[in-house]
N, C-alpha and C positions, 0 to 999 in steps of 0.2 A: 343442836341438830344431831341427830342421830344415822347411824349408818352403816349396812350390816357389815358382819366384817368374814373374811372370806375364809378364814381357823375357826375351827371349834376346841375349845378345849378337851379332855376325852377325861382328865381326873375329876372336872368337876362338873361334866357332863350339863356343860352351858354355853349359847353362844356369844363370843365376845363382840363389843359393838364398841367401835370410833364414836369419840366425843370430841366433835367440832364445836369451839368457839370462835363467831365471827361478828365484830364490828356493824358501827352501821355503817360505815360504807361497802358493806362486802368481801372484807379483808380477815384472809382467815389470818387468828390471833394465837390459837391455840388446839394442837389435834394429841389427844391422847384415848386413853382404853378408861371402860368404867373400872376394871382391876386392878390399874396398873398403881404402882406403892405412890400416895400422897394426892394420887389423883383429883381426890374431891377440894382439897386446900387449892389447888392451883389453876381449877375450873372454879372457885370461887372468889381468887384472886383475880382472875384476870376480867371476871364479869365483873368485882366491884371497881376496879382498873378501866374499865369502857363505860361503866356507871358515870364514873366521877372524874372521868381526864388523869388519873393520875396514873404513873410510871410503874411498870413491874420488871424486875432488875433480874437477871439471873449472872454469875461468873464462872469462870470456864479459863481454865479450870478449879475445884474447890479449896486448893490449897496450892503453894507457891514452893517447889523444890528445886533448890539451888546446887542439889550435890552434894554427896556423905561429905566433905571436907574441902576445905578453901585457904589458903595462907594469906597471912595478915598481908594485904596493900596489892590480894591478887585482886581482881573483878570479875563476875559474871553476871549477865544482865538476861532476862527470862521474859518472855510475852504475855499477857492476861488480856483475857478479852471481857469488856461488859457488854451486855444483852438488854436492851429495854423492850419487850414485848407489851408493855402497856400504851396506856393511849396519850399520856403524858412524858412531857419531857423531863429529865434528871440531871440536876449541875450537881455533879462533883468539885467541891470549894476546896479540896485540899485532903492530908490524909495526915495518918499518924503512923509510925513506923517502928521497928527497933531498930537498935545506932548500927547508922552502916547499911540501911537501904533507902533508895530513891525512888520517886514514881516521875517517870518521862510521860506524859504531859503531868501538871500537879495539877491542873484543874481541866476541866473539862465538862461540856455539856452532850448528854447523848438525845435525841430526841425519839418519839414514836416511831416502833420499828425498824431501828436502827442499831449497831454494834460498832463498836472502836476497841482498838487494840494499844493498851498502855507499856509500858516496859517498864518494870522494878531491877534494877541493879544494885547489885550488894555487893561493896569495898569496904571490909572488915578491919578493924583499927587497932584490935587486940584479941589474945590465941585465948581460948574456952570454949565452950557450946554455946549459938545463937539459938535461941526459938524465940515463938512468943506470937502474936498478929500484927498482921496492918489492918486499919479501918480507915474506910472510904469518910470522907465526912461531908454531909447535905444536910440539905434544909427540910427535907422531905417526911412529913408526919404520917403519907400512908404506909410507908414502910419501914421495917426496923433498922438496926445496926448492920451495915456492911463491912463483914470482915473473911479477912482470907488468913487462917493460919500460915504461918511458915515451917513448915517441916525441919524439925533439930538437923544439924549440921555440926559437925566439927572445927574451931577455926584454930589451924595451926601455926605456932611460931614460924617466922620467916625462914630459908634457908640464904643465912649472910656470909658475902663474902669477908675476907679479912687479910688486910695486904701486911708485909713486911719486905723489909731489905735485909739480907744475909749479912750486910756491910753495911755502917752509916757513914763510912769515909774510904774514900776509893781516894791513894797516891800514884800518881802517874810518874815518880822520882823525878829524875833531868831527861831532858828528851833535847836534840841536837833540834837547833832551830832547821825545817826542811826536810828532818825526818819524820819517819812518819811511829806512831805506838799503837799497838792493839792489845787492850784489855777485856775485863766483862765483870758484870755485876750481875746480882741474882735479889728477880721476885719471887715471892711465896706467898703462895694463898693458905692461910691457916685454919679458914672457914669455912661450915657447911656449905655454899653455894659457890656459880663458880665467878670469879670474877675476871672482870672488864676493866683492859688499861684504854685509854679513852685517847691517851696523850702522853707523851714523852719528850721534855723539852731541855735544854739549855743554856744557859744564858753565858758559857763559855764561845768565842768566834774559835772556830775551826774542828769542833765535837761532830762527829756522824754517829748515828745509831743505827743499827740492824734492822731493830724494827721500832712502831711507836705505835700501835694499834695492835692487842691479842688478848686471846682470852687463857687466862691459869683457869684448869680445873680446880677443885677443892685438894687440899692439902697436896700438893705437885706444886715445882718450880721452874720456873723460866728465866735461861741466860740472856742477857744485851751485851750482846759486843758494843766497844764503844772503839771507835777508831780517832786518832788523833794527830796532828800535826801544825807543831803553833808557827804561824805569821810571824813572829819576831821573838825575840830573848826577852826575859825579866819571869816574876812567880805568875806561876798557874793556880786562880783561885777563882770557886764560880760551886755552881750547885748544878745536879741533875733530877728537875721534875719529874715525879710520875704522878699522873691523875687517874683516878679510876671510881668504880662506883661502890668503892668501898661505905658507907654510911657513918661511920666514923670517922677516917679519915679520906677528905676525898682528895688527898694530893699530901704527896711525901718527899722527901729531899734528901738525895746523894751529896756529900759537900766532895768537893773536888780539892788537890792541891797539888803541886809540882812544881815546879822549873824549867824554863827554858831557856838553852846557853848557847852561845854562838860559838863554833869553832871555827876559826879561818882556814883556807885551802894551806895546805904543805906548799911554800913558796918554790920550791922547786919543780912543781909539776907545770908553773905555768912558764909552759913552754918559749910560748910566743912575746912574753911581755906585758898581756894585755890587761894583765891584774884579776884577771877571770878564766876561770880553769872552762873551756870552753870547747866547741867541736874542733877548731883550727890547731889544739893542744893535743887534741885525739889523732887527729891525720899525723902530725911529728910525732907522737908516740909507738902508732902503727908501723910509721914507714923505719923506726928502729927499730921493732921489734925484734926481737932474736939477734941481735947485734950487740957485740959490747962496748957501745958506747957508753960511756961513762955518765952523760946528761942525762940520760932514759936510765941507767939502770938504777933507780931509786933504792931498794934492801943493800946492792953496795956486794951484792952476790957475783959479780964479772959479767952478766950477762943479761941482757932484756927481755924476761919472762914471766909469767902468768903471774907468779907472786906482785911482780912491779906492774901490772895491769890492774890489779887488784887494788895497790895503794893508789893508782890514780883514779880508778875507778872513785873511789870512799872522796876525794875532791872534787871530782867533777861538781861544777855548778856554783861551788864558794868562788869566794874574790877574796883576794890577798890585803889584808887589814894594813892599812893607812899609814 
């Protein structure tokens, strides 16, 4: 069907005319120009296409760019659309790829006048240059090889992190049972990316940490205060976890050690008797205070002041050993 068209060209001093192809049900299949580049293949495609029931595939678009560069175990995943303008339907049974891309649906059927949108995702496994096609694969004799090149890409080595500890053994020496210690140990990321502690644990009773979730930049480091006060007397031995998403090691171990030793209260501060240096020992202490009583002035100085507040202070809370 022909049809005037409302331009004239003026270089080649001709008028252009619409070339309508339409089905027999009256469905236009195809509109292009007699000029226009490949026109006559594809006005003859589509009439032998309405001829014979078979399928005319166009993609869109003609080639697949994923982005000048991508690091190994990143993803990106890109839309393609197929086009059947024919009068037959088309089963895509599957495809062929290079390593490291996908096609979301794998198979598929598009029918007469119809278009579906596939997704190809690329998760790269190793750093070089991808290229190369995918091809659609059918069963379909009237038409050729369906393929979509992939446009070269760069695939770069990962940016990894990489843990270390300053210290493989952290001493906590003797710590008075009830007192309390505070230390600190140090992460270091030695690797290009940055890494993730995920977790910080220990399997000592009575360890706090500062923190147990942060991110090291690359090559920087981060303190953990570890604060500590043990439950009872005897050695201090245990590990401090760290987990992260180091790829090589994904959890590392502080070894702990110390001591803990019980001092009993100075027997003379307990005032009252009670075997326990306690508030009722505080109130007698108080009400000598600045007096020189000889019971209260513990340094043995004549008189009951701040320095003998201070030794009773350092007992408060023990009990007088058995």
């Amino acid at each position: 069907m022909l049809t005037n068209a409302s331009g004239v060209s003026r270089n080649l001093g001709t008028r252009n005319e619409d070339i309508l192809v339409v089905d027999q049900g009256g469905i236009l299949r195809l509109r292009t120009t007699a000029i226009a580049t490949g026109s006559h293949d594809l006005i003859n495609a589509q009439i032998d296409a309405l001829l014979n029931k078979t399928p005319v595939i166009s993609l869109f678009p003609n080639e697949l760019y994923f982005g000048r560069t991508l690091e190994v175990g990143q993803s990106k995943t890109v839309e393609f659309k197929i086009e059947n303008t024919g009068a037959g339907p088309l089963e895509i049974t599957g495809y062929s790829a290079p390593e490291g891309i996908t096609m979301e649906p794998s198979t598929l059927t598009i029918a007469p006048g119809e278009s579906k949108t596939v997704q190809f995702t690329l998760t790269p496994t190793q750093a070089g240059t991808l290229s190369g096609k995918i091809t659609l694969q059918h069963g379909e004799q009237s038409i050729g090889p369906l393929e979509i090149p992939v446009l070269d890409l760069t695939i770069e080595a990962p940016q990894l992190p990489v843990i270390s500890l300053v210290q493989e053994n952290l001493s906590l020496g003797e710590i008075e049972v009830g007192q309390e210690i505070t230390t600190t140990f140090t992460i270091t990321n030695t690797g290009a990316g940055p890494l993730t502690i995920t977790d910080i644990q220990s399997d000592i009773a009575g360890i706090a940490l500062s923190e147990t979730q942060l991110t090291v930049p690359p090559g920087q480091s981060q303190d953990i205060t570890v604060t500590f006060s043990p439950p009872a007397e005897g050695p201090i031995t245990g590990t401090i976890d760290v987990f992260s998403d180091d790829p090589e090691k994904a959890s590392i171990s502080l070894t702990i050690t110390g001591s803990a030793i019980f001092i009993p209260a100075d027997p003379r501060t307990d005032f009252d008797g009670s075997r326990t240096i306690d508030f009722s020992d505080f109130l007698l202490f108080v009400s000598a205070f600045g007096t020189a009583n000889t019971t209260f002035d513990l340094d043995g100085s004549g008189t009951v002041d701040f320095p003998d507040f201070l030794i009773f202070v350092s007992n408060f809370g023990k009990t007088i050993n058995s």
